[in-house]
C-alpha positions in Angstrom: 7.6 -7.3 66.2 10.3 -5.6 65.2 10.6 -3.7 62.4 13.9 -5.1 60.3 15.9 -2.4 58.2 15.6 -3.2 54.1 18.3 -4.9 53.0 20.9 -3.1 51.0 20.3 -5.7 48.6 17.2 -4.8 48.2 16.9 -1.5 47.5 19.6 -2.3 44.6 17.4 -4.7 43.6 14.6 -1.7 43.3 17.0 1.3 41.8 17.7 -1.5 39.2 14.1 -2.3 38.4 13.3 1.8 38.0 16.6 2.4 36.1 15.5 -0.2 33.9 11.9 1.4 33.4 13.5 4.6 32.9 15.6 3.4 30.3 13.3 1.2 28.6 11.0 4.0 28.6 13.4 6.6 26.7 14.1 3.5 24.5 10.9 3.1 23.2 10.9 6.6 22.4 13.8 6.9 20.8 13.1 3.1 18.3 9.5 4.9 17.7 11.2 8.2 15.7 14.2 5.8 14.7 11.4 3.4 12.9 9.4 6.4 11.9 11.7 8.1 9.8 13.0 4.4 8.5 9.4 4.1 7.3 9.0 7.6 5.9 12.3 6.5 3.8 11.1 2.6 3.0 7.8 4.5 2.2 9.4 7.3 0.0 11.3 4.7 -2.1 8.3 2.6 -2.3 5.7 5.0 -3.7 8.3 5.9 -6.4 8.5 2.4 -8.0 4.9 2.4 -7.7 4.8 5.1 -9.6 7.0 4.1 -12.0 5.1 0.6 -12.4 2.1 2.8 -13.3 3.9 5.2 -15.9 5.2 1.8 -17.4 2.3 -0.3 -17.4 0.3 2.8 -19.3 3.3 3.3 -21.7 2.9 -0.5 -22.7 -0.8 -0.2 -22.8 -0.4 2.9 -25.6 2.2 0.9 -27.6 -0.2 -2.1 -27.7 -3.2 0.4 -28.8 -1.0 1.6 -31.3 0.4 -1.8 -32.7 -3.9 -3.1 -32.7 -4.5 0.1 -34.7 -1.9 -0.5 -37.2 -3.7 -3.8 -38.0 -7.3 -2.8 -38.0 -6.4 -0.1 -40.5 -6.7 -2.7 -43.5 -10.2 -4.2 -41.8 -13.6 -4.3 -43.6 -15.1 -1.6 -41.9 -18.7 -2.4 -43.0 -18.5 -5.8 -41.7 -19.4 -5.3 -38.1 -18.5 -9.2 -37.4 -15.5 -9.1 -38.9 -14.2 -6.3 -36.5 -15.7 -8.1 -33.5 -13.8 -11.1 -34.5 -10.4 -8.8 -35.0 -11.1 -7.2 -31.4 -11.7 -10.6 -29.5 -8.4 -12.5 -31.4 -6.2 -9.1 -30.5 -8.1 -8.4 -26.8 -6.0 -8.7 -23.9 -2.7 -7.4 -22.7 -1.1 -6.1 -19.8 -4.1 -3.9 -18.1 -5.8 -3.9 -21.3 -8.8 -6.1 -20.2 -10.5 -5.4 -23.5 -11.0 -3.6 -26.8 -13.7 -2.2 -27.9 -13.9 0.6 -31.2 -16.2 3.9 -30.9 -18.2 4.7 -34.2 -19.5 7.5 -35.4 -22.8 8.3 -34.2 -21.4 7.3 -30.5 -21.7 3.7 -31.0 -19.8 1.3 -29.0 -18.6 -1.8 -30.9 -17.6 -4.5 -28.5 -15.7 -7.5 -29.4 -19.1 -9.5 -29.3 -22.3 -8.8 -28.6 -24.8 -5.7 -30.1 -23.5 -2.1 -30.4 -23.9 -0.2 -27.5 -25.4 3.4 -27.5 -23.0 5.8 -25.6 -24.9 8.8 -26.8 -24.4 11.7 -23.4 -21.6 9.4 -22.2 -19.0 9.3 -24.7 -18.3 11.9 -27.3 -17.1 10.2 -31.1 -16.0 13.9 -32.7 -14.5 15.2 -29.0 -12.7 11.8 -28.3 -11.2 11.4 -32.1 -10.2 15.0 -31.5 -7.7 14.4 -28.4 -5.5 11.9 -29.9 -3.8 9.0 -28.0 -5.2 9.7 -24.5 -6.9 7.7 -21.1 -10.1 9.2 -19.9 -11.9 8.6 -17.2 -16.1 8.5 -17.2 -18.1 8.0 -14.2 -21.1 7.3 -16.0 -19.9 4.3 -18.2 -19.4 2.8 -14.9 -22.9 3.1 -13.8 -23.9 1.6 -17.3 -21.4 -1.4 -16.6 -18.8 -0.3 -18.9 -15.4 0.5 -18.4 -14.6 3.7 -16.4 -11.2 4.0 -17.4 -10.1 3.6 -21.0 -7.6 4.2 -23.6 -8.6 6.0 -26.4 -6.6 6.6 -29.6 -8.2 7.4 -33.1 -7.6 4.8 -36.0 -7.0 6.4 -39.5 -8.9 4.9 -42.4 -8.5 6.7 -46.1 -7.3 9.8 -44.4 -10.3 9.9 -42.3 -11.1 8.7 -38.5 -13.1 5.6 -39.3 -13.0 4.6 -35.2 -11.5 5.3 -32.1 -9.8 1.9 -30.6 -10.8 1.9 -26.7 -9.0 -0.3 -24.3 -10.3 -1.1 -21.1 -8.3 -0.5 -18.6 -8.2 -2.5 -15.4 -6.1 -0.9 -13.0 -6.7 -3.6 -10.1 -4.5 -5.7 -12.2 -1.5 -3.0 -11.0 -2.0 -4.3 -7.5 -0.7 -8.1 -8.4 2.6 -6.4 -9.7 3.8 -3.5 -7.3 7.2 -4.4 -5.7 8.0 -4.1 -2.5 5.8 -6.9 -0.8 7.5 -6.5 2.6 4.9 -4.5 3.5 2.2 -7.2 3.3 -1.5 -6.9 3.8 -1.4 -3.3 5.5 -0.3 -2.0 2.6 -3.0 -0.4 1.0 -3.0 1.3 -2.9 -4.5 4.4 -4.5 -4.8 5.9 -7.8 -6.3 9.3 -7.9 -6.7 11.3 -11.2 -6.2 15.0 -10.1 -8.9 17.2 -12.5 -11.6 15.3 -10.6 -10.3 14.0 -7.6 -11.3 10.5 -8.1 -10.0 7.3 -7.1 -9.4 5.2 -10.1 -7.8 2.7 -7.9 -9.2 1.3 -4.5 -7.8 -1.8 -2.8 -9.4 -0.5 0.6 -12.4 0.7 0.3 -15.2 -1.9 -1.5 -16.4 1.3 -3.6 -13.5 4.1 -4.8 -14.3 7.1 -2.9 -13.6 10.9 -4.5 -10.8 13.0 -2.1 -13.4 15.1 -1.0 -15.1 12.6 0.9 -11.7 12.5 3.0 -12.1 16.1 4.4 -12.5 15.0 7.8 -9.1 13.5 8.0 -7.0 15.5 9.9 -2.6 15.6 9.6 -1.2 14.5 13.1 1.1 17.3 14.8 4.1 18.6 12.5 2.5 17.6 9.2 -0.6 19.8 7.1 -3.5 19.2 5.0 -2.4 22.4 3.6 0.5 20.9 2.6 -0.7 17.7 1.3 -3.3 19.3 -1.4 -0.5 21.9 -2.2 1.8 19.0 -3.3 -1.5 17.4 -4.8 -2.3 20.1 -7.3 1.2 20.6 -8.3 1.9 16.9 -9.0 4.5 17.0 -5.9 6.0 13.4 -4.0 5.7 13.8 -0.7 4.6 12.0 3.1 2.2 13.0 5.5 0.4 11.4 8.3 -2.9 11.2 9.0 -5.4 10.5 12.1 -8.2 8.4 11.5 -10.7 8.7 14.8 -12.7 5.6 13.5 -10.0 3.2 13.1 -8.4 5.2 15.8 -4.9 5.2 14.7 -2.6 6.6 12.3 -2.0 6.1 8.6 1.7 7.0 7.7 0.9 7.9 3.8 3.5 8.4 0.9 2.6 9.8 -2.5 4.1 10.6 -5.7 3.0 11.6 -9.6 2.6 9.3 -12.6 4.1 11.2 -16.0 2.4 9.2 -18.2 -1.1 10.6 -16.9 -2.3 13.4 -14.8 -2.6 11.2 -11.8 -0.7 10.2 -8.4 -0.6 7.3 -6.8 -0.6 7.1 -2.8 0.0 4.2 -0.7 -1.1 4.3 3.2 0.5 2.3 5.9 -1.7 1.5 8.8 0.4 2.0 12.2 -1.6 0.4 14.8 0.2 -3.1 14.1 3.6 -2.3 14.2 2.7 0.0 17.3 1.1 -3.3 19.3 4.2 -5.4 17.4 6.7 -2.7 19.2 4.4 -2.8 22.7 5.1 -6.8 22.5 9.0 -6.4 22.4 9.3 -4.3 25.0 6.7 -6.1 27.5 8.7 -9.2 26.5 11.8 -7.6 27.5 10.4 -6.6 30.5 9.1 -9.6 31.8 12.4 -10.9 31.3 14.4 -8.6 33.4 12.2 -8.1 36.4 12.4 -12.5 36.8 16.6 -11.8 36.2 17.0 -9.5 39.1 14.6 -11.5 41.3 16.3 -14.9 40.1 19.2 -14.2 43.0 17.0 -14.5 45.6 14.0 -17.2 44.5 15.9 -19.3 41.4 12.4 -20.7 40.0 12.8 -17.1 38.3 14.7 -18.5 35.8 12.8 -20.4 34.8 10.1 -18.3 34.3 12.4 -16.1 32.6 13.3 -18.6 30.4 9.9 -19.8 29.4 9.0 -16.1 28.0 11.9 -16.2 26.1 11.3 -19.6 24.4 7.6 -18.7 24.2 8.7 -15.4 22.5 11.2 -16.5 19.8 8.9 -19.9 19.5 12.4 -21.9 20.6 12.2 -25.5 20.9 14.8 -25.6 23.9 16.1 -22.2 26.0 18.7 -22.4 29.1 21.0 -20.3 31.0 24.7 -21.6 31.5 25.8 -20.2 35.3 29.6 -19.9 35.4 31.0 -18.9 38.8 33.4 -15.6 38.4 35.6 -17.0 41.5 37.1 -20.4 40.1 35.8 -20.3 36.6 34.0 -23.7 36.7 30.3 -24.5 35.5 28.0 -24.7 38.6 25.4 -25.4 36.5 22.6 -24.9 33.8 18.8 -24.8 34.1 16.3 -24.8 31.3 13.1 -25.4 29.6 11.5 -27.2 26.3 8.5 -25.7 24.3 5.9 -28.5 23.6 
């Protein structure tokens, strides 16, 4: 048999299909670092309001205290009922999930129920002493109280008769961040600086401390070094990090809350957008490579055309050919999703 010469047609048919791979290929390069710095931007912008939802949210939470305070200051203070009664009526605002008073002697008062001994954990003379502040106690945790809490002294005769607590649930902050685009893989973080703790997990089912993160290394052109720098000086900042479990990375922005010594990070998980990005451009592929084989076997088209309905979920997709010589329609083909 003789061997037949490739068409010239064909081999244009073939530089096409590797000019196209080439190109598609420097494409997807470039959208990756055009969409990486777009959500190092979105991110930026993001973690700010965050922040700013947090220093709000506390500065409400100290106006409330203070407002309670001014009306417990004419209570019976030897009538332990009649304070529980004040504390349940006036419980309840914002992220204050409930108020409780701290007695001399370290006695808790809750709004109902027996006092509570908080002798080791909580400090009457060393709490009355800072003022309006929020504080932060592992060990109230472990004896089901509230970790986090609002503090500020109630003045009685000239004399601190309690110090009004507010507990402070700061998983109620999650309902009301902005920025929702982000959806589920959006993922929240309050850390309070002196002791590195999370005050505010939506990830992990426990809060974990920062040092339990060592092993996360910063992917090339970013630094750990950096990240704690801007962490102990209350800095806003991005970084990405490499997590060999999940295998992927997490684009993370932070930023500093005023109201408190803390900072709040949110992490973006990449590996969905990256398979989102790996679907448009197989997608685009697929379509091309039936196009330039369409001139020689036409049930191409239709292939081509059922990716692209199955793609953008289109009940009807069709080509309309229009010869170039006489101008007239020679015709259509198409196809229709079920």
């Amino acid at each position: 048999m003789k061997w037949k010469k490739p068409s010239k047609r064909i081999w244009t048919t073939l530089f096409l299909l590797i000019a196209l791979g080439a190109t598609l290929s420097i494409m997807t390069t470039v959208y990756y670092h055009v969409e990486r710095d777009r959500c190092f931007r979105r991110l930026t912008g993001y973690v700010d309001q965050v922040a700013a939802v947090v220093d709000q949210n506390l500065e409400e939470s100290r106006n409330y205290l203070e407002s309670v305070a001014e009306i417990m200051k004419c209570s019976d203070w030897t009538d332990d009922e009649t304070l529980q009664h004040q504390l349940d009526v006036l419980s309840g605002m914002g992220i204050v999930s409930q108020l409780e008073l701290l007695l001399p002697g370290d006695q808790i008062l809750p709004p109902n129920g027996d006092r509570i001994d908080a002798g080791g954990l909580l400090s009457f003379e060393k709490e009355a002493e800072e003022g309006f502040h929020i504080s932060f106690h592992q060990g109230l945790a472990q004896q089901s109280l509230a970790a986090v809490r609002a503090c500020l002294p109630v003045e009685k005769d000239g004399e601190t008769a309690a110090v009004l607590c507010g507990s402070l649930d700061l998983e109620r902050l999650a309902d009301v961040f902005p920025g929702l685009d982000y959806g589920t893989e959006m993922q929240f973080f309050i850390i309070e600086k002196e002791t590195r703790q999370f005050l505010l997990d939506t990830w992990h089912e426990h809060p974990a401390n920062m040092d339990e993160l060592q092993d996360r290394k910063a992917e090339k052109g970013y630094s750990r070094e950096q990240f704690t720098f801007d962490f102990s000086q209350g800095n806003s900042g991005v970084t990405v990090f490499r997590s060999e479990k999940a295998n992927e990375n997490f684009y993370t922005g932070y930023a500093p809350v005023h109201e408190e010594d803390w900072t709040v990070q949110d992490i973006q998980r990449e590996k969905l957008e990256s398979e989102q990005n790996l679907k448009n451009v197989t997608y685009i592929l697929d379509v091309e490579q039936n196009l330039f084989f369409a001139h020689t076997q036409p049930e191409h088209f239709r292939d081509a055309l059922q990716a692209i309905a199955s793609f953008t979920t289109a009940e009807v997709a069709f080509f309309w050919g229009i010869s170039l010589l006489d101008k007239a329609a020679c015709g259509a083909a198409g196809v229709q999703n079920s």
